[in-house]
PyMOL Python script that loads the backbone (N, CA, C, O; Angstrom):
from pymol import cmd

cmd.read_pdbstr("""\
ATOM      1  N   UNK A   1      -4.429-163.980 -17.002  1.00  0.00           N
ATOM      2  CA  UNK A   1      -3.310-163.089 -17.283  1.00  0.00           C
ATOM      3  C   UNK A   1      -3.388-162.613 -18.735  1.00  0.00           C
ATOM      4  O   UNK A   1      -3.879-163.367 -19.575  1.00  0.00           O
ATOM      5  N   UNK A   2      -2.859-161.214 -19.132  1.00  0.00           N
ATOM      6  CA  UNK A   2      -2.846-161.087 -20.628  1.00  0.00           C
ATOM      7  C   UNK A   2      -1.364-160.252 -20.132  1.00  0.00           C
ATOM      8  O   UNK A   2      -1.305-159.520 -19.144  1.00  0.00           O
ATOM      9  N   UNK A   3       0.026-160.616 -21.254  1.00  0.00           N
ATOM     10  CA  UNK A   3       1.193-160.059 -21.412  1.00  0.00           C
ATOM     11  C   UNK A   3       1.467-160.070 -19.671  1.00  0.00           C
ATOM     12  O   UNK A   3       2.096-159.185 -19.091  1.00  0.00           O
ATOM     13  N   UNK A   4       1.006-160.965 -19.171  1.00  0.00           N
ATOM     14  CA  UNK A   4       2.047-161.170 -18.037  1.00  0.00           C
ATOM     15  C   UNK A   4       1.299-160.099 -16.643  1.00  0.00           C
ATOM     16  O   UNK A   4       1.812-159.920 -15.538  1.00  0.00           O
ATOM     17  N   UNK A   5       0.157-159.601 -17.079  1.00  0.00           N
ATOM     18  CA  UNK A   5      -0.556-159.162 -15.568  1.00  0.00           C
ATOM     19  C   UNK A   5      -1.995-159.381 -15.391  1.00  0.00           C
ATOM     20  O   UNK A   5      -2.771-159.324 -16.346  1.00  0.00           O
ATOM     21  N   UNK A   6      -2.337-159.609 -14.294  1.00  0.00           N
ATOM     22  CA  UNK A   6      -3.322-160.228 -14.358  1.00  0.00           C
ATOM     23  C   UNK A   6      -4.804-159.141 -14.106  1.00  0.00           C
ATOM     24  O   UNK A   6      -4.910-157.945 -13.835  1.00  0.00           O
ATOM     25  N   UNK A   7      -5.648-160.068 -14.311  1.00  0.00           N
ATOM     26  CA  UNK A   7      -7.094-159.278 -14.534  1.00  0.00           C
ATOM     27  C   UNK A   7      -7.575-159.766 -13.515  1.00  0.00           C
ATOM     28  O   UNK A   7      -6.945-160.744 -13.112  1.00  0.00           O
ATOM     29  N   UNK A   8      -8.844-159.354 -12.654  1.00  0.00           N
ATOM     30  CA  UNK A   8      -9.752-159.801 -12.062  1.00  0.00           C
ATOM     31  C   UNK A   8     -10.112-160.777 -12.391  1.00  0.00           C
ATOM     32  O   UNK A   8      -9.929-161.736 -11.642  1.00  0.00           O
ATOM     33  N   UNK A   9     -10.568-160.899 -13.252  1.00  0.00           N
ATOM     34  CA  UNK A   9     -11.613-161.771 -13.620  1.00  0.00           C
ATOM     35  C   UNK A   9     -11.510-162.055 -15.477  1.00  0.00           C
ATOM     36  O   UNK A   9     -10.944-161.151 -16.092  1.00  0.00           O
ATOM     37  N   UNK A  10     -11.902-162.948 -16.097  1.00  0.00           N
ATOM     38  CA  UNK A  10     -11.756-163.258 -17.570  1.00  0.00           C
ATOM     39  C   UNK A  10     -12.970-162.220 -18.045  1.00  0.00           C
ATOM     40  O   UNK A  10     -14.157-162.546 -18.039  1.00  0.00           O
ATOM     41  N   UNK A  11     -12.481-160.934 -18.452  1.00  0.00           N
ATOM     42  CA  UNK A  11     -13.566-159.767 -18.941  1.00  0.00           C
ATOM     43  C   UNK A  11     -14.142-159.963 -20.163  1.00  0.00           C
ATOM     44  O   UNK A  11     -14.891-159.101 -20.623  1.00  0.00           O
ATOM     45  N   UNK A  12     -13.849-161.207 -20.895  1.00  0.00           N
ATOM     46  CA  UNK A  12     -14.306-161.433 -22.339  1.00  0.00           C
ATOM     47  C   UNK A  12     -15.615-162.108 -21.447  1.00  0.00           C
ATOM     48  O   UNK A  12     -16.718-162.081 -21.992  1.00  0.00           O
ATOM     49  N   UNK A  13     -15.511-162.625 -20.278  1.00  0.00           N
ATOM     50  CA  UNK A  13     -17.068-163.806 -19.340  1.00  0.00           C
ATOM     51  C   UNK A  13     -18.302-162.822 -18.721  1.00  0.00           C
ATOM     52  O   UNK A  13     -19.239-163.052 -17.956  1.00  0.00           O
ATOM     53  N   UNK A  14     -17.812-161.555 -19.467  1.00  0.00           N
ATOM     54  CA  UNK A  14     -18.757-160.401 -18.855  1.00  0.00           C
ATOM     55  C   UNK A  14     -19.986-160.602 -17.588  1.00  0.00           C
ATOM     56  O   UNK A  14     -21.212-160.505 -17.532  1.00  0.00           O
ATOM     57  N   UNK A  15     -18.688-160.992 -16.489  1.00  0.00           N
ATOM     58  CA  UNK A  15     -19.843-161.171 -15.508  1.00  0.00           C
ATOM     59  C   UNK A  15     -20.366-160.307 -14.774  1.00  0.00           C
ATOM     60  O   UNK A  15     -21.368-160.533 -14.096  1.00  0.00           O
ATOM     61  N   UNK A  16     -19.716-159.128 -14.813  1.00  0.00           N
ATOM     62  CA  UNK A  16     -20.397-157.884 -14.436  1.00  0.00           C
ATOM     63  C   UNK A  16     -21.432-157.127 -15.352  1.00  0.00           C
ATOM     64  O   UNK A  16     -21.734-155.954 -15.131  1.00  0.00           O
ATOM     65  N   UNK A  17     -21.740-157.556 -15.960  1.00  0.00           N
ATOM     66  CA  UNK A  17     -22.758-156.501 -16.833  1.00  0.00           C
ATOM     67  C   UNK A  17     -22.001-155.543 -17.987  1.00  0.00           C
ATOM     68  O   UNK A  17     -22.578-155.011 -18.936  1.00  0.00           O
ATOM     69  N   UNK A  18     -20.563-155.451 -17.673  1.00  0.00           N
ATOM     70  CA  UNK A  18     -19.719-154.311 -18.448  1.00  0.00           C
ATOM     71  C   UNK A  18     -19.635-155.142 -20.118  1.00  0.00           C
ATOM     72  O   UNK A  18     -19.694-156.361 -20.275  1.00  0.00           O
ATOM     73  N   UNK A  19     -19.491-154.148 -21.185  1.00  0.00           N
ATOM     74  CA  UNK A  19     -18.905-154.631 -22.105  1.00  0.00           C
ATOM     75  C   UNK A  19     -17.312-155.272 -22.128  1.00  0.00           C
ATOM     76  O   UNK A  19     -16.478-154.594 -21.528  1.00  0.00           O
ATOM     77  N   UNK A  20     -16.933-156.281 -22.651  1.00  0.00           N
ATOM     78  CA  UNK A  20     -15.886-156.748 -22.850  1.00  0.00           C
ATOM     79  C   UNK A  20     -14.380-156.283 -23.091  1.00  0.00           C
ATOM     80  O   UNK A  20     -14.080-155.903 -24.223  1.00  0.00           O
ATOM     81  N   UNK A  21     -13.560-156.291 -22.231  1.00  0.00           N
ATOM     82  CA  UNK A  21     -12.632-155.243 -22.928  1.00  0.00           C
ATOM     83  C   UNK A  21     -12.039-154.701 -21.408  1.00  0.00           C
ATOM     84  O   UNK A  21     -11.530-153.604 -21.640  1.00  0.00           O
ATOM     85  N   UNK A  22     -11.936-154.935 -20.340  1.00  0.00           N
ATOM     86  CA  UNK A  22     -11.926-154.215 -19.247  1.00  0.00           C
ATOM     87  C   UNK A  22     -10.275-154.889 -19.135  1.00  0.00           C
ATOM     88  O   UNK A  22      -9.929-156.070 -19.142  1.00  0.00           O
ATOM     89  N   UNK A  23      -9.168-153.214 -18.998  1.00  0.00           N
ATOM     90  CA  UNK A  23      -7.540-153.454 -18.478  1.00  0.00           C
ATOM     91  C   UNK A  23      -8.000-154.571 -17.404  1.00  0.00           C
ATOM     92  O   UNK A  23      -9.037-154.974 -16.877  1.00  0.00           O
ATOM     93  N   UNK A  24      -5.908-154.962 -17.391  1.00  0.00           N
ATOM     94  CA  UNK A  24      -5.683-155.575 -16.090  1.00  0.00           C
ATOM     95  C   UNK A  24      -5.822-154.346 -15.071  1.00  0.00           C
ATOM     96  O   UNK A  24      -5.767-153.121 -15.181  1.00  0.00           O
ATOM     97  N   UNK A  25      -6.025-155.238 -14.045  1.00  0.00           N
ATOM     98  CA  UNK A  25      -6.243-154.930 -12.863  1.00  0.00           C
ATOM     99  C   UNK A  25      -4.832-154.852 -12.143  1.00  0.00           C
ATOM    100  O   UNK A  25      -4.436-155.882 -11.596  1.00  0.00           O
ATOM    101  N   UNK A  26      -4.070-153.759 -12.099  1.00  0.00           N
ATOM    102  CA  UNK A  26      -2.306-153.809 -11.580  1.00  0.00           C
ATOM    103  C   UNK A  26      -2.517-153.955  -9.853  1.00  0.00           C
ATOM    104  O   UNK A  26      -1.608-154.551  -9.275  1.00  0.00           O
ATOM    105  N   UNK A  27      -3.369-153.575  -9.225  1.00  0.00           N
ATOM    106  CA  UNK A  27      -2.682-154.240  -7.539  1.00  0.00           C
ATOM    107  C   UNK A  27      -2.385-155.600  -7.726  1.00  0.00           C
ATOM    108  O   UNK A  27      -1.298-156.111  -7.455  1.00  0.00           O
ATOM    109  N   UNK A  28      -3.679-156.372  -8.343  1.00  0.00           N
ATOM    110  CA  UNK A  28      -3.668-157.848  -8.632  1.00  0.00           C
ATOM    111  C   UNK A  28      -2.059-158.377  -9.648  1.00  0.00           C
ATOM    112  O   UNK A  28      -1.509-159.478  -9.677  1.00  0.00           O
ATOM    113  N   UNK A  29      -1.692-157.084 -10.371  1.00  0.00           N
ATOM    114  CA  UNK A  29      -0.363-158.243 -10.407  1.00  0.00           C
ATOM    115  C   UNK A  29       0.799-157.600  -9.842  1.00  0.00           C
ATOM    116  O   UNK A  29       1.905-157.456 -10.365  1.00  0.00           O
ATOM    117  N   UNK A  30       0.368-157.207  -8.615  1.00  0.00           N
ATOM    118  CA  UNK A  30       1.816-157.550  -7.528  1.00  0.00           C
ATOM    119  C   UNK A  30       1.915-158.726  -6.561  1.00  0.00           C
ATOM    120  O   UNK A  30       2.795-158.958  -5.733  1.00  0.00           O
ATOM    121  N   UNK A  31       0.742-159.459  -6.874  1.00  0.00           N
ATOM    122  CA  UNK A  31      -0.100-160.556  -6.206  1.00  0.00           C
ATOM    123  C   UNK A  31       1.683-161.471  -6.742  1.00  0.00           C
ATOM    124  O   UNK A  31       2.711-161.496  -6.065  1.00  0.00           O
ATOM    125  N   UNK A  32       1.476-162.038  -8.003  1.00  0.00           N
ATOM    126  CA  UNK A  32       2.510-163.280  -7.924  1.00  0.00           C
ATOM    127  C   UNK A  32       3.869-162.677  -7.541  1.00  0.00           C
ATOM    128  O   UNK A  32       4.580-163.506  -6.972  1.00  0.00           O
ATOM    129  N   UNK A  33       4.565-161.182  -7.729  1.00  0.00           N
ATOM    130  CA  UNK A  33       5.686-161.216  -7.474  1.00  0.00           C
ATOM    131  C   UNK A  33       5.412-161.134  -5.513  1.00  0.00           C
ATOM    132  O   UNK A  33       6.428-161.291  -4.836  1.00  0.00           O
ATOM    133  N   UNK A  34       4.508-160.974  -5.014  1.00  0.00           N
ATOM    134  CA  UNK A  34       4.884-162.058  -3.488  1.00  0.00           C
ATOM    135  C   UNK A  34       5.112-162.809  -3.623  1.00  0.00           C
ATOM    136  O   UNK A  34       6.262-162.982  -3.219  1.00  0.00           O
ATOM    137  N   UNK A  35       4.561-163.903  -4.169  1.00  0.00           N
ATOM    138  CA  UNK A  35       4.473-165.283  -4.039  1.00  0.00           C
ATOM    139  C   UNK A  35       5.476-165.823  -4.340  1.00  0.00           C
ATOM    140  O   UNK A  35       5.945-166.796  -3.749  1.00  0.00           O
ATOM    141  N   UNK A  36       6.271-164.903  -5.946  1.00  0.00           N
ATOM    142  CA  UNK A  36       7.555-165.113  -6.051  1.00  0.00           C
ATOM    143  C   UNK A  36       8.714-165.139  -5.303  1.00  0.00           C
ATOM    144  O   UNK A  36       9.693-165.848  -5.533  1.00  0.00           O
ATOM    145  N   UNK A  37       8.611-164.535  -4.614  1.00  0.00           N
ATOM    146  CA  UNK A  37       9.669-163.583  -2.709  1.00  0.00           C
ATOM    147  C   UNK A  37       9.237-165.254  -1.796  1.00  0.00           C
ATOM    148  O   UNK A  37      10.040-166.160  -1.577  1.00  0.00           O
ATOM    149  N   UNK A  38       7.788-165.233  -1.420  1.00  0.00           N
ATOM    150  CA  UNK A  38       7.902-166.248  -0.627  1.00  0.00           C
ATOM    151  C   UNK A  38       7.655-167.853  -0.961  1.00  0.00           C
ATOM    152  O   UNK A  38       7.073-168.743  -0.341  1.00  0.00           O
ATOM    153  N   UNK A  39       8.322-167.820  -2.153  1.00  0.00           N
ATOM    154  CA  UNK A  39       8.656-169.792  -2.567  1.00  0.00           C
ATOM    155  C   UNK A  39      10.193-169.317  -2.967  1.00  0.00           C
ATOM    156  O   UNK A  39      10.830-170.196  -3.548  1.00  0.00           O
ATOM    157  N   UNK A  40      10.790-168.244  -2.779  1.00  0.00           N
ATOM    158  CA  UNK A  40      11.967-168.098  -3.014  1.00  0.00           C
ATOM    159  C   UNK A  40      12.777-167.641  -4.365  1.00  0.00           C
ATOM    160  O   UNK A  40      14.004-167.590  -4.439  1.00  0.00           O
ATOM    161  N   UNK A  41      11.842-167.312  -5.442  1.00  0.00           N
ATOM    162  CA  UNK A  41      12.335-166.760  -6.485  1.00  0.00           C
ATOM    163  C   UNK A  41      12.646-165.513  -6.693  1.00  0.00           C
ATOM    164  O   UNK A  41      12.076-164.992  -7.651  1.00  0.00           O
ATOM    165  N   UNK A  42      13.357-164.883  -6.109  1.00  0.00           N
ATOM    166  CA  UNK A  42      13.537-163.665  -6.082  1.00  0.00           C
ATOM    167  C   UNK A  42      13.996-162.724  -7.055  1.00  0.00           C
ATOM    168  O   UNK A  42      13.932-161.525  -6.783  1.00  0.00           O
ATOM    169  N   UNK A  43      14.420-163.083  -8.080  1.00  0.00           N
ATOM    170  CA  UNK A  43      14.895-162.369  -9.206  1.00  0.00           C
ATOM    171  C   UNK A  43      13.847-162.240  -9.857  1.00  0.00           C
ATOM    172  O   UNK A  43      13.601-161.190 -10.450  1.00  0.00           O
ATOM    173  N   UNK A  44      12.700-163.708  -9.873  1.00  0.00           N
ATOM    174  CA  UNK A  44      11.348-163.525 -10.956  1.00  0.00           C
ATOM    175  C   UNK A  44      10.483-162.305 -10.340  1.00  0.00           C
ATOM    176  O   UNK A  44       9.987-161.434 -11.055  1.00  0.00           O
ATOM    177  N   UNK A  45      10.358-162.343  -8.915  1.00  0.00           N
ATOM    178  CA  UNK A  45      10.174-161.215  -8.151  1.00  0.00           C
ATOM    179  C   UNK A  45      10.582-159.717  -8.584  1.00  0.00           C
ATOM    180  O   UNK A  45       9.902-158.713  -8.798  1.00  0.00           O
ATOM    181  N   UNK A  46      11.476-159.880  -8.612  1.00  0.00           N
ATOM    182  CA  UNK A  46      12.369-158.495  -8.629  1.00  0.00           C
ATOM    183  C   UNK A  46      12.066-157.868 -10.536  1.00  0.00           C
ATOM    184  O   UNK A  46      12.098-156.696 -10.911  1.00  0.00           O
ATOM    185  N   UNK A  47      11.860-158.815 -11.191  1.00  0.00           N
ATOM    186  CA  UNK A  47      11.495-158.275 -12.998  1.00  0.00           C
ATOM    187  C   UNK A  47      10.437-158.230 -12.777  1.00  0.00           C
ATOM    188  O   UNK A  47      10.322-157.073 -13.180  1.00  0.00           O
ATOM    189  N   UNK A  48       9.233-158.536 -12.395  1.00  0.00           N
ATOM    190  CA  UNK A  48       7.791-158.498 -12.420  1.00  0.00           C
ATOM    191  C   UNK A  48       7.899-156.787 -11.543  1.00  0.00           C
ATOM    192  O   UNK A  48       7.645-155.799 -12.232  1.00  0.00           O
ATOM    193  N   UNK A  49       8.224-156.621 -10.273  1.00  0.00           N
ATOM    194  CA  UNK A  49       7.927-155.839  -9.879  1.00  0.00           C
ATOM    195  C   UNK A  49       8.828-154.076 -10.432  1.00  0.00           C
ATOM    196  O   UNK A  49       8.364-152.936 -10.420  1.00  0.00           O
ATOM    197  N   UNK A  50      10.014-154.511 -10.792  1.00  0.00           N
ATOM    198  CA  UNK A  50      10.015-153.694 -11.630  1.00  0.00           C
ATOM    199  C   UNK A  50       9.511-153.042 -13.172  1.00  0.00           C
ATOM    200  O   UNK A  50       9.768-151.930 -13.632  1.00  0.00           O
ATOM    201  N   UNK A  51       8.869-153.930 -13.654  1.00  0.00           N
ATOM    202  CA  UNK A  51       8.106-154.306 -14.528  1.00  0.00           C
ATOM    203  C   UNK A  51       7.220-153.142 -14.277  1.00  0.00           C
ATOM    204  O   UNK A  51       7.136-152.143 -14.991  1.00  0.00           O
ATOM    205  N   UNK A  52       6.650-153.352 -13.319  1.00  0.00           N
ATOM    206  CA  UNK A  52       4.861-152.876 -12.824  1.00  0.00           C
ATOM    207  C   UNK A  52       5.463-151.554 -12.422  1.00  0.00           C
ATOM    208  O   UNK A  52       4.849-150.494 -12.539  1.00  0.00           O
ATOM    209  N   UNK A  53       7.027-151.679 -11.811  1.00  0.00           N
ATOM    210  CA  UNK A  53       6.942-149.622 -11.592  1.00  0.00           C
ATOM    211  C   UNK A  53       6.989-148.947 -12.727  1.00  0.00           C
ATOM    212  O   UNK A  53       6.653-147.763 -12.779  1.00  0.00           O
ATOM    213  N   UNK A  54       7.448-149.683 -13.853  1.00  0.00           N
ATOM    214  CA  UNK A  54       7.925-148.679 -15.365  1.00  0.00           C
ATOM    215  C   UNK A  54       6.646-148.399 -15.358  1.00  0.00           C
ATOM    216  O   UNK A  54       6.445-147.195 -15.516  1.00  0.00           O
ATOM    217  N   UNK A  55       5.513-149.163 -15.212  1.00  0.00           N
ATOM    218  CA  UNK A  55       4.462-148.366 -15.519  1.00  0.00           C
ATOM    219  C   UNK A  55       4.011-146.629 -14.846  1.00  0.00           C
ATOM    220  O   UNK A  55       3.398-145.645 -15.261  1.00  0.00           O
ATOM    221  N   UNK A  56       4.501-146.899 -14.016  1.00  0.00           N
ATOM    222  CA  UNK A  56       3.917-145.851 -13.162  1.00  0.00           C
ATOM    223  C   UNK A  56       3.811-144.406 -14.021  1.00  0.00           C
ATOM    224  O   UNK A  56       4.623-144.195 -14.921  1.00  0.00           O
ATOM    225  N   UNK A  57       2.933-143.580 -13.746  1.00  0.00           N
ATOM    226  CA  UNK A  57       2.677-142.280 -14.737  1.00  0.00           C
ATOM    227  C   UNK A  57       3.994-141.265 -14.355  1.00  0.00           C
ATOM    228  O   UNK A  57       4.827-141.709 -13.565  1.00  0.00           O
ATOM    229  N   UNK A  58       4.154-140.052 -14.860  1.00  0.00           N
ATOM    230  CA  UNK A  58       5.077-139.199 -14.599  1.00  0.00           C
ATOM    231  C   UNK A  58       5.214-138.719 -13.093  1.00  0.00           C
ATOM    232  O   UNK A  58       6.310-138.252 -12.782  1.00  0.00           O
ATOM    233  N   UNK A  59       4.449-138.767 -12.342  1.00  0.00           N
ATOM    234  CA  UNK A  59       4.166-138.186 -10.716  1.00  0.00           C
ATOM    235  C   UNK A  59       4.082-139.914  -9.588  1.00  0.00           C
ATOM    236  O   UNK A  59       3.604-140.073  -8.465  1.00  0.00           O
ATOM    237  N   UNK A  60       4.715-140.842 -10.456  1.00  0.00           N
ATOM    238  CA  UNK A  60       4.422-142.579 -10.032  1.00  0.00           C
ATOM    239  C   UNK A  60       3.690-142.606  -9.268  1.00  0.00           C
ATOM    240  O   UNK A  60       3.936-142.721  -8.067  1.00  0.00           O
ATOM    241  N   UNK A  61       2.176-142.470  -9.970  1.00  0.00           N
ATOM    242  CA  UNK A  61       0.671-143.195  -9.347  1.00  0.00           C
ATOM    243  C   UNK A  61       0.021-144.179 -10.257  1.00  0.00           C
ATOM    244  O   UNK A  61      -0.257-143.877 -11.418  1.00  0.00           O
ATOM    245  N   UNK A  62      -0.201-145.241  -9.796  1.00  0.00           N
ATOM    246  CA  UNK A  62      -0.769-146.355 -10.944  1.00  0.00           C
ATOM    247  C   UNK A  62      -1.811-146.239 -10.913  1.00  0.00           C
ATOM    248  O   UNK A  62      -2.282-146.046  -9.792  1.00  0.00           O
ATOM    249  N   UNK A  63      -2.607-146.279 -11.894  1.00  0.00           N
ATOM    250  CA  UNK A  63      -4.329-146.433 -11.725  1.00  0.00           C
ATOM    251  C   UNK A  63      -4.836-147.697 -11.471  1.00  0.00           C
ATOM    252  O   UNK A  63      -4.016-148.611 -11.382  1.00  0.00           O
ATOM    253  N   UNK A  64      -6.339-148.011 -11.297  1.00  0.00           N
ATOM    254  CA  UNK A  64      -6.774-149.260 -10.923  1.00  0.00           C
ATOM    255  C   UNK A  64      -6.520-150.518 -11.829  1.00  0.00           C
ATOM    256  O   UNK A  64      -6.500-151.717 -11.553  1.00  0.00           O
ATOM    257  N   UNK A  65      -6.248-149.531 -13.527  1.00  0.00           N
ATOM    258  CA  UNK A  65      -6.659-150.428 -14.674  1.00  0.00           C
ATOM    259  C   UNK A  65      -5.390-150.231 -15.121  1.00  0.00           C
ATOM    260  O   UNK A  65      -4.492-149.559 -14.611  1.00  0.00           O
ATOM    261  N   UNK A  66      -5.396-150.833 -16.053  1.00  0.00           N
ATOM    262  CA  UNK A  66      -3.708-150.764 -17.469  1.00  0.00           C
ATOM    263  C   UNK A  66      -4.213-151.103 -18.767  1.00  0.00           C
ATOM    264  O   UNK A  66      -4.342-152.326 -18.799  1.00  0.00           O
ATOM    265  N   UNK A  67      -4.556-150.582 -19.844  1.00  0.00           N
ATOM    266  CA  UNK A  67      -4.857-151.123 -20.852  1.00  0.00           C
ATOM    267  C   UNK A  67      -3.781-150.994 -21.554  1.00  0.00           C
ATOM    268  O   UNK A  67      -3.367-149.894 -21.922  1.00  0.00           O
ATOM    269  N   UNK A  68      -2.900-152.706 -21.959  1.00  0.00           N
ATOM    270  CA  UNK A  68      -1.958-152.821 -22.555  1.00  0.00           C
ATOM    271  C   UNK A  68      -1.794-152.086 -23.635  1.00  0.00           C
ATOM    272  O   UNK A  68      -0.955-151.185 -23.629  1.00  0.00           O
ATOM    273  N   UNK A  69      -2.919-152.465 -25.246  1.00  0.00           N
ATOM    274  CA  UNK A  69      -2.990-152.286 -25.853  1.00  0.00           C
ATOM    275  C   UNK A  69      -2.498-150.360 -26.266  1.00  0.00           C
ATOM    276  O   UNK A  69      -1.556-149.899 -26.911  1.00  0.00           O
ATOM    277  N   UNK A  70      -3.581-149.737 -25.577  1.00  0.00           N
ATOM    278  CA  UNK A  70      -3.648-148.291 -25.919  1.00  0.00           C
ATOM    279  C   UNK A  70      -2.125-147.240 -24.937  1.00  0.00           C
ATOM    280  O   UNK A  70      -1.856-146.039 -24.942  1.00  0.00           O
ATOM    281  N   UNK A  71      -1.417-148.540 -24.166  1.00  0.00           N
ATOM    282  CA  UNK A  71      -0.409-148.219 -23.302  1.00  0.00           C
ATOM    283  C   UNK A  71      -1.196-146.580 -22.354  1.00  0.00           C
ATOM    284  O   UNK A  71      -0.969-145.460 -22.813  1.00  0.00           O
ATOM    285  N   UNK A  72      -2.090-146.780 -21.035  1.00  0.00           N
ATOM    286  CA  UNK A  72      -2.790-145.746 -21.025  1.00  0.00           C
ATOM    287  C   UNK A  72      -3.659-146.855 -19.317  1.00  0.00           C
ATOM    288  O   UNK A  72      -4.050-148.002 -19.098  1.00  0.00           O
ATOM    289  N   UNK A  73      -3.565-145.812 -18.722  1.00  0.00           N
ATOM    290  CA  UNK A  73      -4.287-145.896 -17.116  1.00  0.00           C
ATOM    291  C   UNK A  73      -5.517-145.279 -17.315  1.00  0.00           C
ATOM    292  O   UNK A  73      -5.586-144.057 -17.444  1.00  0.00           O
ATOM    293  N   UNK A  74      -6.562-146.048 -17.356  1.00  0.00           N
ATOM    294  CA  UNK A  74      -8.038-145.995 -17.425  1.00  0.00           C
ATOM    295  C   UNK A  74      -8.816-145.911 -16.699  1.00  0.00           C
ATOM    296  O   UNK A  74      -9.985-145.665 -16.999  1.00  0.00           O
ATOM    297  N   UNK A  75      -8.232-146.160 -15.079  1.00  0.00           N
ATOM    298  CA  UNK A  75      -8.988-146.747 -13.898  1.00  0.00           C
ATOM    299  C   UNK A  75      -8.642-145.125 -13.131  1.00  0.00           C
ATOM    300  O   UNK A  75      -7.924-144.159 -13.392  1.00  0.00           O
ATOM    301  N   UNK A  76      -9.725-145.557 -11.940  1.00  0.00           N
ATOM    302  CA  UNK A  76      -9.398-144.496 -11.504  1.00  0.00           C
ATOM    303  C   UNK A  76      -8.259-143.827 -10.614  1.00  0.00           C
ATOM    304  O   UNK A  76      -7.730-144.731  -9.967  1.00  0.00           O
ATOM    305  N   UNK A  77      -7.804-142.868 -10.392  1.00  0.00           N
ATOM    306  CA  UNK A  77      -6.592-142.271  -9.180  1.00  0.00           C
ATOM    307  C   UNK A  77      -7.213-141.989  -8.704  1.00  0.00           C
ATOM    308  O   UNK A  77      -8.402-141.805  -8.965  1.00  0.00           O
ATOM    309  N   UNK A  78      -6.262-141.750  -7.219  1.00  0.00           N
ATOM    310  CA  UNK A  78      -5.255-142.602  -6.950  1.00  0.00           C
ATOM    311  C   UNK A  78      -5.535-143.596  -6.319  1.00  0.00           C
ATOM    312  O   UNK A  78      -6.220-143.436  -5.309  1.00  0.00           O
ATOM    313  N   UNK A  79      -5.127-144.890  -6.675  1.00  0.00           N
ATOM    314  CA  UNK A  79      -5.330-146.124  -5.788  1.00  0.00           C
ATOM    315  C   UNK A  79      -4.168-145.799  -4.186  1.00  0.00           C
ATOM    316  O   UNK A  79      -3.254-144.975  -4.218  1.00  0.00           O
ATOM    317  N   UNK A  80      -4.417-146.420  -3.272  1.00  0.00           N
ATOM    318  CA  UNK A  80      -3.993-146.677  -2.008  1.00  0.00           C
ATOM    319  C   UNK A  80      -4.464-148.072  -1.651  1.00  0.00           C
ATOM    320  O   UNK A  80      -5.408-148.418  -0.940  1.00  0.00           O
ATOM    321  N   UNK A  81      -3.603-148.764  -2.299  1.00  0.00           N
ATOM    322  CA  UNK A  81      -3.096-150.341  -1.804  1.00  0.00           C
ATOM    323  C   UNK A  81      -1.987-150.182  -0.886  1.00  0.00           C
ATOM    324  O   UNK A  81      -1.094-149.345  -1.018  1.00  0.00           O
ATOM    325  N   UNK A  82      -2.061-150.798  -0.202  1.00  0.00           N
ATOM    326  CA  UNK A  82      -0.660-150.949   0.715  1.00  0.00           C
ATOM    327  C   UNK A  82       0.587-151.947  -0.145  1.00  0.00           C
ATOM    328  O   UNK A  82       0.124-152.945  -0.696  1.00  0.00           O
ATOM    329  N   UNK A  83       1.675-151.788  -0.240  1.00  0.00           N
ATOM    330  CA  UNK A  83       2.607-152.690  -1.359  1.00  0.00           C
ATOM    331  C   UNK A  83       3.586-152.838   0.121  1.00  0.00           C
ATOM    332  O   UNK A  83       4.183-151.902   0.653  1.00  0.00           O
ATOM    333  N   UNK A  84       3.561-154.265   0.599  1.00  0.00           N
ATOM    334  CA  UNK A  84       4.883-154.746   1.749  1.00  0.00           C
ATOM    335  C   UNK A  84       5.156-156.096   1.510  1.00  0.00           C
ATOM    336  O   UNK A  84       6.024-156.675   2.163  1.00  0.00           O
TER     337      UNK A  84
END
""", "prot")
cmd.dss("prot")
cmd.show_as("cartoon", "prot")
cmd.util.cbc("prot")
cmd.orient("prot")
């Protein structure tokens, strides 16, 4: 996790070949606010996932990536994850 969303993978362990430095990965953090819903925390649920919509761009499409730092969607559009 970095600031509370999570990455694929630890991108500083460059196990893909990429230089170091690669956003979270945002489908992956709608991952715990399920988990939050089904052990019953629903409010921690409910801030995480609103959380992740503020991100959304002006037309609310998230990209694959989030780079906290530069506040900026890096990855590509449009993703089509299913969110239920």
């Amino acid at each position: 996790m970095k600031g509370g969303l999570l990455c694929r993978y630890d991108p500083e362990e460059n196990i893909d070949g990429m230089p170091p430095g690669e956003g979270t990965f945002l489908v992956c953090s709608f991952w715990p606010a399920d988990v939050d819903v089904l052990i019953g925390r629903h409010e921690d649920a409910r801030m995480l996932y609103d959380r992740l919509l503020r991100l959304c761009n002006d037309v609310g499409l998230l990209s694959a990536q989030y780079d906290r730092q530069a506040r900026r969607m890096p990855g590509n559009f449009p993703q089509a994850f299913p969110i239920d």
